[in-house]
N, C-alpha and C positions, 0 to 999 in steps of 0.2 A: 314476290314472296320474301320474308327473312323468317330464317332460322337465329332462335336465343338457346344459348348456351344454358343449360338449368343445372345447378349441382345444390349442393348443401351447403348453408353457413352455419359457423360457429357463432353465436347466443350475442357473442361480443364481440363480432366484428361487427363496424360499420357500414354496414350496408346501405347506400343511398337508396330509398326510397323508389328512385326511379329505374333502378337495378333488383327489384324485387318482382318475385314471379307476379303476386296480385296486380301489383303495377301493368307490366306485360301484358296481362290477362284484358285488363279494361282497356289500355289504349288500343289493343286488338277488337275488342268487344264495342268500343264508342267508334270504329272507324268511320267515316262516313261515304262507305262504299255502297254500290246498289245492293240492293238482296233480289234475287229472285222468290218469288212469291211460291215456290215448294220449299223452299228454305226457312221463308216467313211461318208458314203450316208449321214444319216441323219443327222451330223452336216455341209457339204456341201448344201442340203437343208433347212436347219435351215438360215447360212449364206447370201446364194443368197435371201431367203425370207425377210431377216430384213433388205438387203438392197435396196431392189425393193419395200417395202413400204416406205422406208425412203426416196428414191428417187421420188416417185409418191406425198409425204406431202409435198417437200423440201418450194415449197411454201405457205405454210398455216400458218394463224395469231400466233397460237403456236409455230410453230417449227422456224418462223421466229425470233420470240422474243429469244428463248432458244438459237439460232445461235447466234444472237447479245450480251447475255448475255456471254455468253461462248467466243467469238471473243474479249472481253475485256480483255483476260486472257494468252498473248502470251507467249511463252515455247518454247524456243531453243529445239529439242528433246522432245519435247512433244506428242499428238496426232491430227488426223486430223479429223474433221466436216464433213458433208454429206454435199455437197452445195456449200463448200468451196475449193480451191486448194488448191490442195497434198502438195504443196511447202510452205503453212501455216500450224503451230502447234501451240496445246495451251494447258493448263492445263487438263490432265487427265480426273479429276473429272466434269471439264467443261466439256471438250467434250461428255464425255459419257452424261449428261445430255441433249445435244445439240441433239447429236444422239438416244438415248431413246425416246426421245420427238419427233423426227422423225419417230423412228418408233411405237409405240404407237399411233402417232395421225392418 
């Protein structure tokens, strides 16, 4: 196991890339460890749940705003919004806020 250190930076520090919690997050996330198969279930059920809330909010005052928020921010190869068509991408950071806020509200 490792433990990462997580605090806060300031706007304009340099932060390399590879010292960024996202960062962390995926090279955790691509590791290529076995999974046991209740593990496999549960993030399958994890999945289908955060998108079946996100699809039930798509229209409420919140997640409408965070879409349009986020819809301002086009990216070739980017990622996709709950709401939105597949064949639109946008900034990353955007989206997952667009999406969080979906599923959240």
């Amino acid at each position: 196991m490792r433990d990462h250190k997580v605090r806060t930076y300031a706007s304009a520090d340099d932060l390399a890339v590879t010292n960024q919690l996202a960062w962390k997050i995926t090279e955790v996330a691509a590791d290529a460890v076995a999974v046991e198969a209740e593990v496999t279930d549960m993030i399958i059920n994890r999945i289908i749940d955060n998108a079946s809330v996100a699809i039930a909010s798509v229209n409420r005052g919140p997640v409408v705003t965070a879409r349009a928020q986020a819809a301002a921010h086009p990216r070739d190869g980017g990622a996709t919004i709950f709401g939105l068509g597949n064949d639109q991408r946008f900034s990353a950071e955007w989206a997952a806020w667009a999406n969080g806020t979906a599923v959240r509200e």
